[in-house]
C-alpha positions as CSV (number, residue, x, y, z in Angstrom):
1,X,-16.8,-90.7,69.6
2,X,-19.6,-92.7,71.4
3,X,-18.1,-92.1,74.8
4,X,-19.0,-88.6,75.1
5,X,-14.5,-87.7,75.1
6,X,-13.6,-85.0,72.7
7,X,-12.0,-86.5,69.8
8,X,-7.9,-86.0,69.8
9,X,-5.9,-84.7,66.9
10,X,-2.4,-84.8,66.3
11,X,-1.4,-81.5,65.0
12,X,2.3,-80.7,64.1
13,X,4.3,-84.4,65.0
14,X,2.1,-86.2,62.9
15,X,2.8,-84.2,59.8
16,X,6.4,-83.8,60.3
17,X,6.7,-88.1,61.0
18,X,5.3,-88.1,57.4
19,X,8.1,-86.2,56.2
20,X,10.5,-89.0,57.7
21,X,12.8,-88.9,60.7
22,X,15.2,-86.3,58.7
23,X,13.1,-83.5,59.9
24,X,14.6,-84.2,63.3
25,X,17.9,-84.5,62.3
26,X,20.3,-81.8,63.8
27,X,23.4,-82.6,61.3
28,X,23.3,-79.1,59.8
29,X,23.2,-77.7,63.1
30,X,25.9,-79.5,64.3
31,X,28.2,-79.4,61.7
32,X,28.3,-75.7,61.9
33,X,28.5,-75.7,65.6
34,X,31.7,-78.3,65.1
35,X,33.1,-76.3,62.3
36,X,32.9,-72.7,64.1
37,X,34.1,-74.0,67.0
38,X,37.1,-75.7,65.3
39,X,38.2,-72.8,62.9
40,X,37.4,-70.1,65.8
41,X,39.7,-72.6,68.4
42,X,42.6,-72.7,65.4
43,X,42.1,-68.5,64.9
44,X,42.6,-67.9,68.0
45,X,45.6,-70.3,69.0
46,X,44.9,-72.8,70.6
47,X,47.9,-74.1,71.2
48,X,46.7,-78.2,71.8
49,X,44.5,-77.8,68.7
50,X,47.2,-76.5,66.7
51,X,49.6,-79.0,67.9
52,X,46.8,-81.4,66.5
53,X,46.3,-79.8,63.1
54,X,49.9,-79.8,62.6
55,X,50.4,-83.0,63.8
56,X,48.5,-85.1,61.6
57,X,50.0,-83.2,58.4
58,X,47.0,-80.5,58.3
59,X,49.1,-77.2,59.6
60,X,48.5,-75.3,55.9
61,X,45.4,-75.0,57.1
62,X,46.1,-72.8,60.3
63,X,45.9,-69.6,57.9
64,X,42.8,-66.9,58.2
65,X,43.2,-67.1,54.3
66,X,41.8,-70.6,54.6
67,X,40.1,-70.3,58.4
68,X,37.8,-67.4,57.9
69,X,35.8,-68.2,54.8
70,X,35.4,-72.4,56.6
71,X,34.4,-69.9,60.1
72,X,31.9,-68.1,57.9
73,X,31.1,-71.2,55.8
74,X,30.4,-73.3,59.1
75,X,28.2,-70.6,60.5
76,X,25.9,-70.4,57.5
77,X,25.6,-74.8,57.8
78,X,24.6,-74.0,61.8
79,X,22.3,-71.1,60.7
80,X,20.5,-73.1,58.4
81,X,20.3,-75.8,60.7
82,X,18.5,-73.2,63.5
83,X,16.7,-72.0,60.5
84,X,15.1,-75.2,59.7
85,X,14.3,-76.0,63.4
86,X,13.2,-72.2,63.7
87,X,10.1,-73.2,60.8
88,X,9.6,-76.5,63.3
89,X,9.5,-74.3,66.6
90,X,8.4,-71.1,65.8
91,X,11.0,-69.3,68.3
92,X,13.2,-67.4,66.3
93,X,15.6,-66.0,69.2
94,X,18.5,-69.1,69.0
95,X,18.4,-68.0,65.1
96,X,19.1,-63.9,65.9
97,X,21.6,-65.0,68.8
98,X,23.4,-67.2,66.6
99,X,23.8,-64.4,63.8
100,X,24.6,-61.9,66.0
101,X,27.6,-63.8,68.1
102,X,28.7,-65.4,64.7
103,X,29.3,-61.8,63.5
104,X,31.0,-60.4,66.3
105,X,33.1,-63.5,65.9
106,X,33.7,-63.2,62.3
107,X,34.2,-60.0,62.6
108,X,37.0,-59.6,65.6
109,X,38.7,-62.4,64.0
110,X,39.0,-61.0,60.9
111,X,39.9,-57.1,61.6
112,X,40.4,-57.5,65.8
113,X,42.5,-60.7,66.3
114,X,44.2,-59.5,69.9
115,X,40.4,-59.1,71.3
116,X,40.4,-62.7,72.7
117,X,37.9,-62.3,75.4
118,X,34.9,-60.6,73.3
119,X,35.6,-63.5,70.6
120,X,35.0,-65.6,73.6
121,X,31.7,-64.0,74.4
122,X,30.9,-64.4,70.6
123,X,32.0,-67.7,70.6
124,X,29.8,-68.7,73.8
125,X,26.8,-66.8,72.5
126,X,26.9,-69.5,69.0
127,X,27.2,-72.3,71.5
128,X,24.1,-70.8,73.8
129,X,22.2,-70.8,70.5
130,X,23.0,-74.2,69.8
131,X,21.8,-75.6,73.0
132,X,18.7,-73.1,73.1
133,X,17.4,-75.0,70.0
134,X,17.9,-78.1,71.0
135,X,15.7,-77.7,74.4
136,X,13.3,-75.6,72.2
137,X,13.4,-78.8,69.5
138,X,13.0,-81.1,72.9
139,X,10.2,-79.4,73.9
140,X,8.5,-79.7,70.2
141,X,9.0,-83.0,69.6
142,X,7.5,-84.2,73.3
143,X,4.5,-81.7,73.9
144,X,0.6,-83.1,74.3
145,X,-1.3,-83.5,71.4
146,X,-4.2,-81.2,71.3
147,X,-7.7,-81.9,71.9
148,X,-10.4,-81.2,69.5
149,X,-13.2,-79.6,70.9
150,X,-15.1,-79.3,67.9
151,X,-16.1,-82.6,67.9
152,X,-17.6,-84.3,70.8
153,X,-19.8,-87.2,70.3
């Protein structure tokens, strides 16, 4: 540049608008937050929920034959969703804290069913994930663009 200003890249948001607006789309991680949330709720018995599920014709489905493998099937959707945002953001702790409380959930619902308050914890520590990733994802998509140094006029 004539002005004597250091030329200013776009590094990171400029590549990823090329790939098109799905990059920032957070379905996969929502869906598997929705989903664990809903099939951990209905393990547990949560007696509005099951009211609900019952309700509208839907109570077959209050069985861990048919709730753990949608708990386990939601938590791989949400861990690919913090995956994905994981290769955007380069912070992989939401990733570890979401395996790690989706485990203990999994597995106290599946062999420890009366240890409601650590399936809690669990259950708060996929949640904590989710929104850890989404400030981390915030943070991405707003930050400065850099400056390049390397050429100044």
């Amino acid at each position: 540049m004539a002005t004597g200003e250091p030329e200013r890249k776009q590094t990171g948001v400029a590549e990823d608008e090329a790939q098109g607006q799905e990059s920032r789309n957070p379905v996969f991680l929502l869906a598997g937050l929705l989903g664990t949330v809903f099939a951990t709720l209905c393990c547990i018995g949560i007696a509005p929920l099951v009211a609900l599920v019952m309700a509208i014709g839907l109570g077959f489905m209050l069985t861990l034959t048919i709730l753990l493998p949608l708990l386990i099937v939601s938590l791989l959707i949400g861990g690919y969703g913090l995956w994905r945002s994981w290769r955007r953001h380069g912070n992989p702790y939401p990733l570890l804290l979401h395996g790690l409380s989706g485990a203990l959930v999994a597995v106290l619902i599946y062999f420890i069913l009366h240890d409601l308050p650590v399936i809690w914890v669990g259950l708060a520590g996929v949640l904590a994930a989710a929104l850890w990733n989404i400030r981390l994802e915030y943070v991405y998509w707003h930050r400065e663009p850099e400056v390049d140094f390397s050429r100044t006029g």
